[in-house]
C-alpha positions as CSV (number, residue, x, y, z in Angstrom):
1,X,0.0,0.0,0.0
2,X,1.2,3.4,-0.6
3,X,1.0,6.2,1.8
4,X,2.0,9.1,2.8
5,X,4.1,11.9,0.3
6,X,3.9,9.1,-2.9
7,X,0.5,8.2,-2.3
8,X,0.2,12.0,-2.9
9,X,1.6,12.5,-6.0
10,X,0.4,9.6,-7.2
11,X,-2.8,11.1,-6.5
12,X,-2.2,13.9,-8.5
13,X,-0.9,12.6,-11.1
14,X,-4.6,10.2,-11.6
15,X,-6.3,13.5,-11.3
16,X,-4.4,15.1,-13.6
17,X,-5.5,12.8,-16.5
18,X,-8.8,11.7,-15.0
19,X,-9.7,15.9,-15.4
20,X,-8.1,15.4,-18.8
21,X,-10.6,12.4,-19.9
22,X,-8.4,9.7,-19.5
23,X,-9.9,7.4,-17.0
24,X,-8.8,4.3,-18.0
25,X,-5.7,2.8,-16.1
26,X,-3.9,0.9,-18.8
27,X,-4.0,4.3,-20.7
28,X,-2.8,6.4,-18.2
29,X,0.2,3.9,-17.8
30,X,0.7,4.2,-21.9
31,X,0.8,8.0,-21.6
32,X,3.0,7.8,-18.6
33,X,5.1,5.3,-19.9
34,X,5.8,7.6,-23.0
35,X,6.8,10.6,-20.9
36,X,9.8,8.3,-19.2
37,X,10.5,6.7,-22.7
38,X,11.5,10.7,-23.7
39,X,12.5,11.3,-20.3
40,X,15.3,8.5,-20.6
41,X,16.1,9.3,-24.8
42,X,17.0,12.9,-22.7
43,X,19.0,11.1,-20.0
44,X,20.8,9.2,-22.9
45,X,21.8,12.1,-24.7
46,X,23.1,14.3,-22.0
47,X,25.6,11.5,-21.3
48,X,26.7,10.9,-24.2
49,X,27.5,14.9,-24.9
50,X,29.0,14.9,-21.3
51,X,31.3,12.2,-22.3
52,X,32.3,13.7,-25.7
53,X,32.6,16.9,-24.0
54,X,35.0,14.8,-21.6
55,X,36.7,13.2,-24.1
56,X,36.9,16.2,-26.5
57,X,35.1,14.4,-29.2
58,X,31.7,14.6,-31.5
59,X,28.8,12.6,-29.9
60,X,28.8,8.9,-31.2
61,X,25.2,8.4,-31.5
62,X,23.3,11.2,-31.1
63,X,19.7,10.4,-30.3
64,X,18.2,14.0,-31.1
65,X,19.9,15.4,-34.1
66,X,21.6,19.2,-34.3
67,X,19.3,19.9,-37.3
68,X,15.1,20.6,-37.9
69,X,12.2,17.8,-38.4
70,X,10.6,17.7,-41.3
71,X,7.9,20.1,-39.7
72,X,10.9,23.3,-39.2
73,X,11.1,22.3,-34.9
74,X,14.4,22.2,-34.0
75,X,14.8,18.4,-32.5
76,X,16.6,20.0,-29.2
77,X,12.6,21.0,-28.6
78,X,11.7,17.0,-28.4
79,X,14.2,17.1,-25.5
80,X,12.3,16.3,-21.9
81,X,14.2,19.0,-20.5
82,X,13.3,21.4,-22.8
83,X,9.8,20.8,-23.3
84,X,8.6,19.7,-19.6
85,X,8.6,23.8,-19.3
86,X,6.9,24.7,-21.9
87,X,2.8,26.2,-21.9
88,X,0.0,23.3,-21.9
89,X,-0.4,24.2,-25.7
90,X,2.8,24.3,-26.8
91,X,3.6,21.0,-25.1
92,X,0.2,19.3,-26.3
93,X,1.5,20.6,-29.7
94,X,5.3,19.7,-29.6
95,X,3.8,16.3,-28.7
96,X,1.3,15.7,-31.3
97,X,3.0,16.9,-34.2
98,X,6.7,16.7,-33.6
99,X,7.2,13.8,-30.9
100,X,4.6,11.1,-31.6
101,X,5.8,11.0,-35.3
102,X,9.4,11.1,-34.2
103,X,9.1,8.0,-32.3
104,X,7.0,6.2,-34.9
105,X,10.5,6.9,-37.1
106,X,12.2,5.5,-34.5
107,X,10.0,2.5,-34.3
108,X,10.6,2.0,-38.0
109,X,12.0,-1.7,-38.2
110,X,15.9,-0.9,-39.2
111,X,15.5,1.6,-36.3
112,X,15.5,1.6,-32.3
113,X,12.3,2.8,-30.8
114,X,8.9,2.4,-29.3
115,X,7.2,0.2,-32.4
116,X,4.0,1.2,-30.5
117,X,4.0,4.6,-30.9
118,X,3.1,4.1,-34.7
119,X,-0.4,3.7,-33.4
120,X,-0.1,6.4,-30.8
121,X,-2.5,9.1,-30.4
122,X,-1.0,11.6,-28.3
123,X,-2.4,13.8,-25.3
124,X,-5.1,16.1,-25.8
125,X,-4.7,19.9,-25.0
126,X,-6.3,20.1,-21.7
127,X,-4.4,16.6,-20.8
128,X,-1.2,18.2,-20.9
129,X,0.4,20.7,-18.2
130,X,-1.1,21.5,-15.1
């Protein structure tokens, strides 16, 4: 059972997207499961630029290219740290139209990736921030 601060937040959290019209709990798990999918393709990148800026060298593999998607958003802007602070509607669209389709490219089958987020379909506005 949990209790106390945890129980809390987890709390929160299930209001958060029961307000937002998700009440189902294998959905709220997808959607959360997505957030720490970016959250760790973040994490993954910041230590491999740490260790290239260590090692004074280009990043090997670099998970969130220096360039635009096809849409003109710089990738950087997929980036949990970047977007976790951005407005409700700017994340609900940095989401929809820039992250979902990134990871179905990732999912493609000569790539690494979620292969379910080809059949994704994203937050809706008022399911985001908060």
């Amino acid at each position: 059972m949990i209790t106390g601060p945890l129980r809390s937040q987890v709390d929160q959290v299930w209001d958060a997207f029961w307000s937002g019209g998700i009440s189902n709990p294998m959905e709220v798990i997808e959607q959360i499961t997505y957030l720490l999918f970016l959250r760790r393709l973040d994490d993954e990148q910041t230590l491999a630029e740490n260790k290239a800026a260590r090692l004074g060298r280009e990043v090997e593999r670099r998970i969130f290219p220096k360039v635009k998607d096809s849409r003109g958003r710089p990738y950087a802007d997929l980036r949990w740290s970047k977007f976790k602070n951005f407005e409700a509607r700017e994340m609900f669209t940095v989401m929809s139209e820039h992250v979902f389709p990134f990871l179905r490219e990732m999912g493609h089958p000569k790539a690494r990736g979620p292969r379910g987020a080809r059949h994704h379909r994203g937050l809706a506005p008022d399911r985001v921030g908060g």
